[in-house]
Z-matrix of the N, CA and C atoms (Angstrom, degrees):
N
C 1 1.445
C 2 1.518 1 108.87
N 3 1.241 2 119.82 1 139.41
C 4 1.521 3 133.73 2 -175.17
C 5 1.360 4 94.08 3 -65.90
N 6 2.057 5 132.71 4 152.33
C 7 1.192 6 121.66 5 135.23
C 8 1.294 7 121.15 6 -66.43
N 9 1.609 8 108.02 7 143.26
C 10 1.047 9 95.79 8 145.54
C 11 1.631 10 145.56 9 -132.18
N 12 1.056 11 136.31 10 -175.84
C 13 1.005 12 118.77 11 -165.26
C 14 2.064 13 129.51 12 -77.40
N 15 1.246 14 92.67 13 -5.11
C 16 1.295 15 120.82 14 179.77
C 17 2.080 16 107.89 15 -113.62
N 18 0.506 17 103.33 16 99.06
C 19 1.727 18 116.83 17 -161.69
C 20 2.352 19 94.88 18 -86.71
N 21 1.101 20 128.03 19 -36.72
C 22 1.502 21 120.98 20 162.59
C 23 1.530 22 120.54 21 -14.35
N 24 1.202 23 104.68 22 151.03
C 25 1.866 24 104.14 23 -164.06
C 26 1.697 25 73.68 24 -112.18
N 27 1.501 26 110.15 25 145.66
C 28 1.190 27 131.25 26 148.39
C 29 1.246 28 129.58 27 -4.86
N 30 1.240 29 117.46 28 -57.30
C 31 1.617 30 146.20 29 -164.70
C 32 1.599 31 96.43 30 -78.03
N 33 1.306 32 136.68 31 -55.47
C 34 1.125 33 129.13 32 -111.77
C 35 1.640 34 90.20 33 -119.86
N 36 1.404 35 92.98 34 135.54
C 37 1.939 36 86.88 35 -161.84
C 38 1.668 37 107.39 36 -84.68
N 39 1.529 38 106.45 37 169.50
C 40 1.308 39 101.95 38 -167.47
C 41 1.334 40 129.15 39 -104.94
N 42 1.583 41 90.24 40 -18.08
C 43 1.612 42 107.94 41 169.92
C 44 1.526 43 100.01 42 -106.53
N 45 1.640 44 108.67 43 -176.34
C 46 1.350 45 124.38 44 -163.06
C 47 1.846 46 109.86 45 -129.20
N 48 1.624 47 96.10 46 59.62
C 49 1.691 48 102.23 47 177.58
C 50 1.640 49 95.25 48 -85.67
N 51 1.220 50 121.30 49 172.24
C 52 1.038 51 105.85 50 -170.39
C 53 1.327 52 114.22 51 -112.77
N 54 1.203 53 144.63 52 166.64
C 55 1.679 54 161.54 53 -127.95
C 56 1.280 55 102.23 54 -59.55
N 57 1.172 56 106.19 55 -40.48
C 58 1.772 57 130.92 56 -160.63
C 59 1.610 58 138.58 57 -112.95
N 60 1.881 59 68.81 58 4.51
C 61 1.449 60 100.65 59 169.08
C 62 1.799 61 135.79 60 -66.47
N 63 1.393 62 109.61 61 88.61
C 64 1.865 63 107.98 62 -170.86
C 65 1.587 64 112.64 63 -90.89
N 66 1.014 65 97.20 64 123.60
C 67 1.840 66 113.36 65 180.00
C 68 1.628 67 90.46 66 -64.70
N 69 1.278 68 135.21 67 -52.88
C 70 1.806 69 128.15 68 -167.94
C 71 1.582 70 92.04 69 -51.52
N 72 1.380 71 114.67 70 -67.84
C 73 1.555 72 120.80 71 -157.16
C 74 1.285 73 118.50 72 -58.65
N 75 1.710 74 120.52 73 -38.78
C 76 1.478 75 129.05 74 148.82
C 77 1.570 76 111.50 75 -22.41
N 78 1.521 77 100.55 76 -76.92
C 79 1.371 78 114.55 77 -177.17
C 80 1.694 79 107.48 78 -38.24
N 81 1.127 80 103.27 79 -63.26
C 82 1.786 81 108.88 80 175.12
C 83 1.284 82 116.84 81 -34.70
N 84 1.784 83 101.44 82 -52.75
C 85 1.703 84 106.49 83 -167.38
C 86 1.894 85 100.48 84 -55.98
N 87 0.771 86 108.08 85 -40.03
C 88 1.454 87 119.00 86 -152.48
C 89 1.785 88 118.92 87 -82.83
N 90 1.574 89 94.11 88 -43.02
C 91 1.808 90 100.73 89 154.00
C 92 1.570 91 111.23 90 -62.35
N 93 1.434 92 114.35 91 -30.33
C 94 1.530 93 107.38 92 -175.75
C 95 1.778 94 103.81 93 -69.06
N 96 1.177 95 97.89 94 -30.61
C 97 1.569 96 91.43 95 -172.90
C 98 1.426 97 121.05 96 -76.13
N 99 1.601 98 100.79 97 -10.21
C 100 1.577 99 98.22 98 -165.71
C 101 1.888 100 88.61 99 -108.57
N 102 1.231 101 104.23 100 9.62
C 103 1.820 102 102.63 101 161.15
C 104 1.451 103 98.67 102 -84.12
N 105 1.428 104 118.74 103 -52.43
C 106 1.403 105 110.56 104 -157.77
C 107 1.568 106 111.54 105 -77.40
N 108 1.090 107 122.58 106 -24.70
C 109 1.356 108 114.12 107 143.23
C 110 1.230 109 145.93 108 -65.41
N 111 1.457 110 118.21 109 -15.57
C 112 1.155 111 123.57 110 170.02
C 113 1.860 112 105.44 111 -98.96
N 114 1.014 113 120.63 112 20.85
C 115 1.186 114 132.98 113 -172.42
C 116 1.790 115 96.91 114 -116.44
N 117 1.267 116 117.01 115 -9.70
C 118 1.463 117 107.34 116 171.40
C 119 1.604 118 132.66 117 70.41
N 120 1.176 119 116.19 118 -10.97
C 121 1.113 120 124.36 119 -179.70
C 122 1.612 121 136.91 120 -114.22
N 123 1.492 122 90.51 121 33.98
C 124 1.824 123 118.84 122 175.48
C 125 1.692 124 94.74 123 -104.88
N 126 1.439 125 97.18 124 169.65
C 127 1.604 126 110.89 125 178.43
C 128 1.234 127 96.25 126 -104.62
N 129 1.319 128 107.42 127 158.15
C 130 2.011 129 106.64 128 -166.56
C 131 1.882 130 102.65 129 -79.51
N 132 0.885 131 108.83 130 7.69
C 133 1.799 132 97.15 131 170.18
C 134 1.280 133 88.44 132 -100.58
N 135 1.374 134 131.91 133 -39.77
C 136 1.722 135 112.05 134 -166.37
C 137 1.719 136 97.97 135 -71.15
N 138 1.580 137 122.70 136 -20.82
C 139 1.649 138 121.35 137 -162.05
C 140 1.844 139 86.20 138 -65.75
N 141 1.801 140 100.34 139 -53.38
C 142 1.517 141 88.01 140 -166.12
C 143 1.655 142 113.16 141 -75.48
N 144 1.452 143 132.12 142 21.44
C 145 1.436 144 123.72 143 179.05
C 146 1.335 145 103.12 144 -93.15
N 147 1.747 146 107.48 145 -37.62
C 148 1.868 147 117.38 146 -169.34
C 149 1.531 148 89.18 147 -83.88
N 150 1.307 149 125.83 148 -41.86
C 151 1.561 150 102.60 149 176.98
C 152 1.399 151 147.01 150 -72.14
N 153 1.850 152 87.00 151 -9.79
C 154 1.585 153 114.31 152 163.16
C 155 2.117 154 103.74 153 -68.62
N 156 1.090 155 110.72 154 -67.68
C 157 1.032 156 141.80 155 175.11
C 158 1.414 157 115.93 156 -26.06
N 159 1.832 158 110.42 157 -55.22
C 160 1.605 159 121.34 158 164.11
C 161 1.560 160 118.09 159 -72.03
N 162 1.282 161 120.87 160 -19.65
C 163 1.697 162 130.23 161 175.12
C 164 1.512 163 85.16 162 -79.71
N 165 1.201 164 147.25 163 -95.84
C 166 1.380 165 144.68 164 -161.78
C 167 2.037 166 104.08 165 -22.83
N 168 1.339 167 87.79 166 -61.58
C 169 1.785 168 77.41 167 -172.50
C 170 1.394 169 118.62 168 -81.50
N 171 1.490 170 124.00 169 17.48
C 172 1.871 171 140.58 170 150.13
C 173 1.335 172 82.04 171 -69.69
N 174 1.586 173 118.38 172 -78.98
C 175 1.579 174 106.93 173 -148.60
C 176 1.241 175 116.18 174 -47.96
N 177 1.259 176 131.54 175 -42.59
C 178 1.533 177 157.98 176 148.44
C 179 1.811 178 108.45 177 -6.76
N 180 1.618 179 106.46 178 -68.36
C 181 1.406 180 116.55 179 167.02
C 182 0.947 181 117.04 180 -65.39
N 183 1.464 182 139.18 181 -41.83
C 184 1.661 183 152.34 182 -146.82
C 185 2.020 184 84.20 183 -96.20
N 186 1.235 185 127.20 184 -35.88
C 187 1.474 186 116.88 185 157.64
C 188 1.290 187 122.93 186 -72.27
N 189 1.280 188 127.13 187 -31.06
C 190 1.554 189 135.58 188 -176.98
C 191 1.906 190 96.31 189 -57.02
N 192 1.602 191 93.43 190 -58.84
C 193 1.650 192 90.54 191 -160.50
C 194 1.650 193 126.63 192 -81.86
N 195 1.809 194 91.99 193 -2.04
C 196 1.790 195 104.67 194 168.51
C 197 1.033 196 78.94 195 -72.55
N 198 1.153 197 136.23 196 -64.35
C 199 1.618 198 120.19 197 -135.25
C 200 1.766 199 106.13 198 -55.00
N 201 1.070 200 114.96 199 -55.11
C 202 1.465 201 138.03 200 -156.77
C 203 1.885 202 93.47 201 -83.61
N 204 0.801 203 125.02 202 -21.37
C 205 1.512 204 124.07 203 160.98
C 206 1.696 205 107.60 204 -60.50
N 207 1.671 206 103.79 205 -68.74
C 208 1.564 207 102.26 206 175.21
C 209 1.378 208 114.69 207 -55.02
N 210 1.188 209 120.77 208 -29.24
C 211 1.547 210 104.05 209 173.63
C 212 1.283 211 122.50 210 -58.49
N 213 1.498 212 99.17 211 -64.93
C 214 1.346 213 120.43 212 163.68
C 215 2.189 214 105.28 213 -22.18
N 216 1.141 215 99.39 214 -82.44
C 217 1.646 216 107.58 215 -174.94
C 218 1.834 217 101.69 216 -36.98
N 219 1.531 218 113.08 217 -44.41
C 220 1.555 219 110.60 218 -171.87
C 221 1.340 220 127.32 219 -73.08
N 222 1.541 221 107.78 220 -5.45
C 223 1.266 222 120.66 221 -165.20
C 224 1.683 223 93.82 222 -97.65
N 225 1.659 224 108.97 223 -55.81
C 226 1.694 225 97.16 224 177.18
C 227 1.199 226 102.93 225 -80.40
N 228 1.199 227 161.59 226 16.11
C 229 1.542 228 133.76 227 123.82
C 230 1.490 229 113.79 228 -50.17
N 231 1.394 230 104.68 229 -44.68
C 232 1.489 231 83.57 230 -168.74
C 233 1.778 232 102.99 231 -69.52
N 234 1.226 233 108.02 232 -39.88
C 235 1.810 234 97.61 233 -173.59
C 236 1.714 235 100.60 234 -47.86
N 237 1.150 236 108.97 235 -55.03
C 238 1.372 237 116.26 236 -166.89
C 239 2.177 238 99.84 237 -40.40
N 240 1.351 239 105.61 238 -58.33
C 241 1.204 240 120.09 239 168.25
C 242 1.544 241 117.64 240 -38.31
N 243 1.325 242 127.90 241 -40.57
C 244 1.482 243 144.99 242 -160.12
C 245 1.486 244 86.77 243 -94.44
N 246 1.512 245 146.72 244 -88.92
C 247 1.121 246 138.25 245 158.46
C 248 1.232 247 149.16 246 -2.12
N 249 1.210 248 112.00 247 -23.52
C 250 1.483 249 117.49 248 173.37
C 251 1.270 250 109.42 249 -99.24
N 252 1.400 251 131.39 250 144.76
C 253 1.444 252 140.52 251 -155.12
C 254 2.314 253 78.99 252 -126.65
């Protein structure tokens, strides 16, 4: 097996969302917010708190799915690694 320079086991996540953290329900929170704003009937400091609020839980996902990409990539290196004679 090649070193490499990143030594992390597969499994073990890389960021720090927390235990109970669901990428679907994120997604939910966040279409809900862009109803209630597009629903018109917030005051524009509450538009910019939920729109503060829906950017936080993107970044949230947009970390969920780096993470799980690099896994993803570390796992077929390693097969790729296991495979070659």
């Amino acid at each position: 097996m090649n070193p490499k320079s990143d030594d992390r086991e597969p499994t073990q996540p890389i960021s720090a969302l927390p235990t109970d953290w669901r990428y679907e329900a994120t997604i939910a929170s966040v279409e809900s917010i862009i109803n209630e704003i597009e629903g018109g009937d917030l005051d524009l400091a509450e538009v910019f708190d939920r729109f503060s609020t829906a950017i936080t839980y993107l970044g949230e996902c947009e970390t969920f799915l780096g993470d799980r990409q690099a896994q993803m990539e570390l796992l077929i290196e390693e097969l790729g690694d296991a495979t070659e004679f």
